[in-house]
N, C-alpha and C positions, 0 to 999 in steps of 0.2 A: 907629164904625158897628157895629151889631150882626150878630154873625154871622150870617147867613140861615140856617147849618144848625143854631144850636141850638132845640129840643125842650124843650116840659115837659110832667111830666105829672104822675099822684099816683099813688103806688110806695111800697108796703110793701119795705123795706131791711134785712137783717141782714147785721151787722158780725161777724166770727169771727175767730178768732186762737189760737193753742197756747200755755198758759202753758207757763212756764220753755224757750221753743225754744232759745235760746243753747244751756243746759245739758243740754239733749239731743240737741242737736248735737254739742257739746266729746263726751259720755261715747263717742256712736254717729253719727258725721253718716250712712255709707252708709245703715246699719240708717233710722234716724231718717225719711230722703226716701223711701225705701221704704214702709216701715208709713205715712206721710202717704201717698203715694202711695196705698196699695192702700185705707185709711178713705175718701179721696175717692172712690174708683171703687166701691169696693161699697158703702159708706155713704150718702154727700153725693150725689151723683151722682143715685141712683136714686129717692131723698126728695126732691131738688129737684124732680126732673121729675116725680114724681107727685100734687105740692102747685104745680103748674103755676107756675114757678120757673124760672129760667135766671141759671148762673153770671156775671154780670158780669166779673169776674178773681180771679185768685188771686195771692197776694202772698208766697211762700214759706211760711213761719209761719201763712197766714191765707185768707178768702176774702170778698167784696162778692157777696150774692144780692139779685134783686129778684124783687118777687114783686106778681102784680094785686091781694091780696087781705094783710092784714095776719091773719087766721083763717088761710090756708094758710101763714103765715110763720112762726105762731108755735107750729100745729101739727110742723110743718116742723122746726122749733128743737129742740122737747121730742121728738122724736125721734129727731133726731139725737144727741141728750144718751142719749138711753137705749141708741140702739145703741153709741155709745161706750161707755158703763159696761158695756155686755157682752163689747163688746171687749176692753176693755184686762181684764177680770178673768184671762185668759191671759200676761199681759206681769208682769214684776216692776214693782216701785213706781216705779223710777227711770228706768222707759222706758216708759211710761205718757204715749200723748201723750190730752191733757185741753183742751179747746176752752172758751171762756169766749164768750157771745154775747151783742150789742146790736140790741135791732130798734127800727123806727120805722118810723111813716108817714108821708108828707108828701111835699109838689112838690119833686121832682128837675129836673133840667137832664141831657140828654141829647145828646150829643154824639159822636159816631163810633163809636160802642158803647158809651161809659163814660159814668156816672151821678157828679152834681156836685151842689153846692149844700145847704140845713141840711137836707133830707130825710136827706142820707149823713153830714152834720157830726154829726148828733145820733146816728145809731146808731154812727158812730164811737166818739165817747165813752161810750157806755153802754156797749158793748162791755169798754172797760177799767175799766168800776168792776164787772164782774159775778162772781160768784166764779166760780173754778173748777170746771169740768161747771156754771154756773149761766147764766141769763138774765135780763137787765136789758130792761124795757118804759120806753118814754116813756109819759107820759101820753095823749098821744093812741091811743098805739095799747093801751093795758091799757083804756079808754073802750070800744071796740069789739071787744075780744074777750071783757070779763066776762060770763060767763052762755053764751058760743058755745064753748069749749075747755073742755075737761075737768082740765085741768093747774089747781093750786091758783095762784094770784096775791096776794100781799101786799105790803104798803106799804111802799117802799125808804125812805121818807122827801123831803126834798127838799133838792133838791143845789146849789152853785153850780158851770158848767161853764164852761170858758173861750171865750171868744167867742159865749155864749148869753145874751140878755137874757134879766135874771133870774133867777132862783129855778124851778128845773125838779125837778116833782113825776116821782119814781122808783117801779116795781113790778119787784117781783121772779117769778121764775117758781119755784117749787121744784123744784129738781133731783128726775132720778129716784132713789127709796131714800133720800131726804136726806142721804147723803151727802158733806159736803163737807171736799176737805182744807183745814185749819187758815189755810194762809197762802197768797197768790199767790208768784207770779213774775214777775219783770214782762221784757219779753221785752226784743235787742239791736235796735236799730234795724233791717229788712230793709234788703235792697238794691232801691233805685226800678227801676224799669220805664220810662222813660220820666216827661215831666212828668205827665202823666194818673194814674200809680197814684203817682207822689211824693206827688200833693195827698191823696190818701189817706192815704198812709203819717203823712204830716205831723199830718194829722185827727187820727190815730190814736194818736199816740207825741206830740202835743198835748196831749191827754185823760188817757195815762197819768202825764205828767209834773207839769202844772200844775194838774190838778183834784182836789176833794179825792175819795178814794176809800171805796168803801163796804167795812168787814173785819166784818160784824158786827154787833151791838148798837151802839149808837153813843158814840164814843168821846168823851173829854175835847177840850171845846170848841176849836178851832185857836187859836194862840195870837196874840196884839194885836200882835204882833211883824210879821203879814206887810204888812202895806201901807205899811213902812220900805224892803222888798226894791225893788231897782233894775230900773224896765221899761227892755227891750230891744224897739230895733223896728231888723227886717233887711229892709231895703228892698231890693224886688226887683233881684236882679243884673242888670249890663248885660250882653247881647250882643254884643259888638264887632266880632265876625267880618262884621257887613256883610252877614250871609245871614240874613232874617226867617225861612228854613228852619231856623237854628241855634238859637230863641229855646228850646227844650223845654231843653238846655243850661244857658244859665243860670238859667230858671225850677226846672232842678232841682237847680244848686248852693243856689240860695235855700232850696230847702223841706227840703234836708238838714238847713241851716246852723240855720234855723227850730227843726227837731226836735232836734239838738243840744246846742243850746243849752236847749230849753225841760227837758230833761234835769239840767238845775242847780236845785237846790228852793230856791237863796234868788236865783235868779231871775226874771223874769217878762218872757216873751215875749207880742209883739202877734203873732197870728195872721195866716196869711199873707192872707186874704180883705179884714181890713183896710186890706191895702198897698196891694192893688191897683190900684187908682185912680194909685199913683205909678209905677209900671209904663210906661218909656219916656220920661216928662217930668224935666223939675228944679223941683222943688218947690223954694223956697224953706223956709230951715230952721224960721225960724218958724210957717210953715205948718202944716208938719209935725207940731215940735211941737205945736203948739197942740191938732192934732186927735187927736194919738194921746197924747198925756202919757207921751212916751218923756225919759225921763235919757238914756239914750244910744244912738246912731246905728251900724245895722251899713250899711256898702256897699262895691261891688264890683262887677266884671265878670270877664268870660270870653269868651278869645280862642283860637281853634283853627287849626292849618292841615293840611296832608295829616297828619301824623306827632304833634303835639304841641297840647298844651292847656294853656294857662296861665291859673290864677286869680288874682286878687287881691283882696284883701281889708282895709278900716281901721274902727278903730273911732274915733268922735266922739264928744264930749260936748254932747250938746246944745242946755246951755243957754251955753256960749258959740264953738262951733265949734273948740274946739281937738282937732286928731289926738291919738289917746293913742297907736294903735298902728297899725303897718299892715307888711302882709309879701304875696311870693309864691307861687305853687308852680307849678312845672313837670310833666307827668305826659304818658305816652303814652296814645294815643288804643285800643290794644289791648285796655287796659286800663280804660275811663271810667269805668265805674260804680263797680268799686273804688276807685280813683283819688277822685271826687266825695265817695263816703263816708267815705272816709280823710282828705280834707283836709278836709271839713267837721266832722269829729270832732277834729281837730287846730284849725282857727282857735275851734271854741269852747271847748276846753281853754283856752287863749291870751288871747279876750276874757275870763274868767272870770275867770282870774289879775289882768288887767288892772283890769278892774272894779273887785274885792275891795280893788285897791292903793288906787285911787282913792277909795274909797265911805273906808277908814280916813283917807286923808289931807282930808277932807270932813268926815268926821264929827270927827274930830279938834281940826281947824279952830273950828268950832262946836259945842261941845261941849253936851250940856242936862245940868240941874241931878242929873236922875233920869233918865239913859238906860236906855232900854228892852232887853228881853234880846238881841234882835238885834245893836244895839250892839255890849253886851258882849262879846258871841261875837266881833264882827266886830273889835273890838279883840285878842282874845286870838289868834286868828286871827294878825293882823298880826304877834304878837312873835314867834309861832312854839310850837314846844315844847316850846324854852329852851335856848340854848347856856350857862346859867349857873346854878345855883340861886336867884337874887334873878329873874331870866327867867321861870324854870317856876314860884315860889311865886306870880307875879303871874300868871301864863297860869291856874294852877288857883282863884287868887281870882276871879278875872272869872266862870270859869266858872262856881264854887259862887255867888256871886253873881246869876247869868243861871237858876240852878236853883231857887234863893231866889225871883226873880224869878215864875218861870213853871216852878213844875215837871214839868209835862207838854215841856219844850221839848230833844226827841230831839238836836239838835245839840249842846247844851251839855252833855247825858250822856255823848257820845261823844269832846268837847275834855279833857271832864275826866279822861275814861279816856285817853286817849292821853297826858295832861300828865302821869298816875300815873306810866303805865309809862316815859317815857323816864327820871320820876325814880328808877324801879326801875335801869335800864338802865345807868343813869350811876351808880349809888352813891349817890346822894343820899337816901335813906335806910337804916336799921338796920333796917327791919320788912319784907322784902323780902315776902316771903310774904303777909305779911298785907296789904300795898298790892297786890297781884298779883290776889290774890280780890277787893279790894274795887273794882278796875280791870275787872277782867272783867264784874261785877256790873253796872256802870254801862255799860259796852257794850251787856250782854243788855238792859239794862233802855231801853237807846237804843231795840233793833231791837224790841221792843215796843210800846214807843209810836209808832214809825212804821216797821211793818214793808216800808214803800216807799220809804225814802228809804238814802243809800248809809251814810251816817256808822257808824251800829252795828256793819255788815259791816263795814267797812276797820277799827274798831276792834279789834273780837272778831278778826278773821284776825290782829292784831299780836299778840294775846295767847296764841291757842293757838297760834299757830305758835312763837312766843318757848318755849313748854314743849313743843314736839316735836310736838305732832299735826296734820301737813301737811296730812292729809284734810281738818279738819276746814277748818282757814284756808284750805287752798283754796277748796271750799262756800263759806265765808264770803264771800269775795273774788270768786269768780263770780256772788253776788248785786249785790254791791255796781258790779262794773263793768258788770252787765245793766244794769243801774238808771242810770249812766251813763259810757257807754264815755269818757266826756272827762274825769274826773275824776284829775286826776293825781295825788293823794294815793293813790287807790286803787291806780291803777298802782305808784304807787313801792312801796308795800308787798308788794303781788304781789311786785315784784324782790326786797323785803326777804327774805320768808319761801321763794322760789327758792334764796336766795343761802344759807339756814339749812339748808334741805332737800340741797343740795351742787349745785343745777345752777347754775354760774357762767356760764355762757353764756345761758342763759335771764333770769339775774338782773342779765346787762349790757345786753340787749335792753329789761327791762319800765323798768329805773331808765333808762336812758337816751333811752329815748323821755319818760318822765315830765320831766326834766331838760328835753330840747328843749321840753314841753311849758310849764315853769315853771321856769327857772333861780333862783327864787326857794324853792325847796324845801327844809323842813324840815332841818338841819345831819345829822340820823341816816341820811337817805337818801344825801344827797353823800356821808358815810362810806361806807355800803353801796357804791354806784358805784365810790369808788377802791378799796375793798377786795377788790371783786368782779376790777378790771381785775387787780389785784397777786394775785389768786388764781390769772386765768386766764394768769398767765405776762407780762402786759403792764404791762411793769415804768414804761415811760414813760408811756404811759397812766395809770398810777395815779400818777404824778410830776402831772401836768397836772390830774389833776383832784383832784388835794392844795390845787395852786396855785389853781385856780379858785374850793375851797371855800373853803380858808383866807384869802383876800381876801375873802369874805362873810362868814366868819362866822369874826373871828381869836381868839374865846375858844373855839373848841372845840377842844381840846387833844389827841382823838381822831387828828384828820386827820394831826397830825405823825407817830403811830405808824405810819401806812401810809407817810407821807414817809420814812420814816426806812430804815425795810425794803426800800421800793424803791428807796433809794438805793445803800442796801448790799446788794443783788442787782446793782444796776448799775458799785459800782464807786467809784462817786459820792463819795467821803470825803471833801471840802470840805462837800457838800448834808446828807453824811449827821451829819456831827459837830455842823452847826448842829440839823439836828432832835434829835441827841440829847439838846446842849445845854438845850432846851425843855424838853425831859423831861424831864429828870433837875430841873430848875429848879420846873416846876410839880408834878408829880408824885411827889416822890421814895420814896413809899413805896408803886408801884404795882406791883403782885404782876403779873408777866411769867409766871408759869408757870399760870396761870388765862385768859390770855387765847386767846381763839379756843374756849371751851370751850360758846360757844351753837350752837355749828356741827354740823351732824350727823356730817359728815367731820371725821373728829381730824386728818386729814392736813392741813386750813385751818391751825388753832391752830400746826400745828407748823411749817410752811411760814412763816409770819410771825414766830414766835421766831426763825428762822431768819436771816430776813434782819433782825432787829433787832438778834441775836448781831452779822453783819458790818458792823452802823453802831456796835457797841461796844458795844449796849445788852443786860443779862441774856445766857444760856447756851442753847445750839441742844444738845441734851442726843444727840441722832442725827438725820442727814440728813432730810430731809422727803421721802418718797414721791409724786412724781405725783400731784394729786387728783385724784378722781373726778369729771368732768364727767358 
């Protein structure tokens, strides 16, 4: 039955939002909500209401205006743009907040104050394809403002937008002074408000994730690879709580989980509007699929009582109902929002893993003659980035292959760069140097061709951080986990280059959350983790998570040096003699006085000769110092 109190009407809507907010939060969060703070009130504020406007909501990072007249909106807009750029000409470069806006016209649904429906879906997403200080028009509304604004307008071209039929003709607005900076940012998830500003959020961080984006002149054609990617459809979570007052709950665990996920670029999420309709019943799976042509099934409920809130969450494969995965989570109710964002960032880290397993064990299954570069990638993916030399030559052949392929294809740039470096990392080559630059190279050349997807970033952060410049791998690494906070390769490297920089407690935090995220993690990181625990004095800790690695992955021959060390810290001489044995077996001409030397703390290096001296192996030349946490 339809609500009796929803309202339509036709509403001019702009969509706004702060590029890079994450990263100008991390540098200044107080400063940060201040200066937003004071642009709203003496900026936004007094242009709203003089272009006869009224705030809908604000979204941390962002704000929903509507406006009776699509001329005062877009007036409105290029205004706002110019007192920004007067603003921030006082501010340094790196605190510079910089608004990106999407307007449009069209019937809204109105509801308890808040504004719904493709009136706000579509400024949504313009909003995230517009540059920086720049403004994105739908066709309908660039229609009825040419010849009434004085602002210059030109052809964005025409775009494909996720859950818009068709082919949607873009205009741009020119920024004031033309100038624009070079590259976006693309922002962390907010935190919801409620399910009302969730569906926003969702619109929003929808658009940035899964649509292709405008950088420019236009770039090299996307590549034939995407419509092998696996849809995802998360069907609305249940309520369980028994109180139809509770449903905003799990409507808004959905629209996290939604955003999340659609934060994965070789994934593809069915928007939440489409679900709808299953919202409360049991559709039959066939159903389902048939209407959405989802591969696989996200579902779930949420249940709460005075104190506590528990979700749940499994993934299905659609086309024959088997569970692949499913888990819980517990959380205090003090806490919800954070809590909602947190676990929905964790189950799609989780599905994603999942998926990727699946999608190789499928593909595999059925192999084609000429697999496409997705494939490939998604093969090399699978091996890893090589616990062996015959491992890494075939993880870089895929790659070079998949680049052969489709040389525009940013993933494959960035496998192939990390497949260098671990072979730098490991010894496996005599050209150290010159594989280092040519690894780097391929990184940059990642974050070029798709300076919005994470791979480049978590590449490039391994490489300069591996030659000492933290700064920079962090930048790097803050882009790449804006881009998507679930990605746990990202994460683990964050830990990697913590653990290089000397914050070992920091570097047991990012890797081990990463690990919960995918225990199926690259053999370099499980190193990082135990080496990290055996740093921070947590000699059994890094025993356990010797044992955990070395049962996945029993050629990396790495893991026994830290088994070895922590045993002979601990005393261990049965544990310890068997690791050394290993050693000395596979390794035996492995230069001990060189190791620990990527570390920025010399006190690591020496602290592990250390305890490798008391398992018998090489010389502790003077006691190890306390390291610098």
């Amino acid at each position: 039955m339809a609500d009796e109190r929803v309202q339509r009407r036709l509403a001019a809507i702009i969509a706004a939002d702060v590029v890079g907010y994450t990263r100008l939060m991390g540098v200044d969060e107080a400063g940060t909500l201040a200066a937003l703070k004071a642009h709203q009130t003496a900026l936004v504020e007094p242009l709203v209401s003089a272009h006869r406007g009224h705030i809908v909501k604000t979204m941390g990072d962002g704000f929903l205006i509507e406006f009776p007249s699509v001329v005062e909106a877009v007036e409105c807009a290029v205004e706002i743009q110019a007192g920004m750029a007067d603003r921030n000409r006082s501010a340094t470069p790196e605190r510079r907040i910089i608004f990106r806006i999407g307007i449009n016209i069209g019937d809204v649904i109105v509801r308890e104050g808040d504004v719904f429906g493709d009136g706000v879906n579509l400024a949504a997403r313009l909003e995230q394809i517009a540059e920086p200080g720049g403004i994105c028009l739908s066709d309908a509304a660039a229609r009825q403002v040419l010849g009434k604004v004085e602002a210059k307008i030109t052809d964005g071209g025409m775009h494909t937008l996720k859950n818009i039929a068709g082919r949607v003709q873009v205009f741009r607005v020119a920024p004031p002074g033309g100038a624009v900076p070079a590259r976006r940012a693309r922002r962390r998830g907010p935190f919801a408000i409620g399910a009302s500003a969730l569906l926003l959020v969702v619109l929003a961080a929808t658009a940035a994730w899964l649509a292709p984006r405008w950088s420019g002149p236009p770039g090299p054609t996307p590549p034939a690879i995407h419509p092998s990617y696996p849809v995802v459809a998360v069907l609305p979570f249940a309520n369980q709580t028994g109180d139809k007052g509770q449903d905003y709950l799990a409507d808004g665990v959905t629209d996290e989980l939604v955003s999340s996920i659609g934060r994965f670029h070789t994934l593809r999420v069915i928007g939440r509007s489409a679900l709808l309709p299953y919202k409360g019943r049991s559709a039959p799976r066939d159903e389902i699929v048939g209407a959405l042509g989802a591969r696989y099934l996200v579902e779930g409920g949420v249940r709460r009582d005075e104190r506590r809130v528990r979700i749940s969450a499994r993934l299905t494969d659609a086309g024959d109902g088997t569970v692949l995965w499913t888990d819980q989570y517990d959380g205090a109710l003090t806490d919800l929002l954070d809590f909602q964002e947190a676990i929905a960032r964790e189950i799609a880290g989780k599905l994603a893993v999942n998926i990727n397993q699946v999608e190789v064990r499928r593909r595999i299954a059925r192999p084609k003659p000429d697999p496409d570069a997705y494939e490939l990638v998604l093969r090399a993916r699978a091996i890893g980035l090589g616990t062996s030399q015959r491992e890494n030559r075939e993880v870089r052949a895929l790659a070079t292959r998949a680049i052969e392929k489709y040389p525009d294809y940013a993933a494959a740039h960035a496998l192939l760069s990390e497949a260098i470096l671990a072979r730098v990392v490991l010894g496996w080559t005599e050209f150290a140097d010159r594989e280092l630059a040519r690894g780097e190279a391929l990184a940059r050349r990642s974050i070029a061709i798709a300076p919005d997807e994470p791979d480049g970033y978590r590449a490039l952060g391994r490489f300069v951080g591996l030659r000492g410049d933290y700064g920079e791998a962090i930048s790097a690494l803050r882009h790449a986990i804006d881009i998507n906070p679930s990605d746990t390769a990202a994460i683990a490297v964050w830990g990697q280059v913590r653990l290089y920089s000397g914050d070992v407690d920091g570097a047991i935090g990012m890797l081990d959350r990463a690990v919960r995220f995918n225990p199926a993690l690259d053999a370099v990181y499980l190193f990082d983790l135990s080496a990290s625990y055996y740093l921070a004095r947590r000699y059994a800790d890094a025993e356990r998570a010797v044992a955990r690695a070395s049962a996945r992955y029993p050629d990396f021959i790495m893991f026994d040096v830290i088994g070895a060390a922590a045993a002979g810290q601990l005393g261990r001489k049965a544990e310890a003699a068997r690791y050394a044995s290993k050693i000395r077996d596979r390794m035996p001409n492995f230069d001990f006085s060189d190791l620990g030397s990527r570390y920025r703390n010399p006190a690591f290096g020496v602290h592990i000769r250390q305890g490798l001296a008391l398992a018998g192996i090489g010389t502790a030349r003077h006691p190890a110092p306390e390291p610098t946490r």
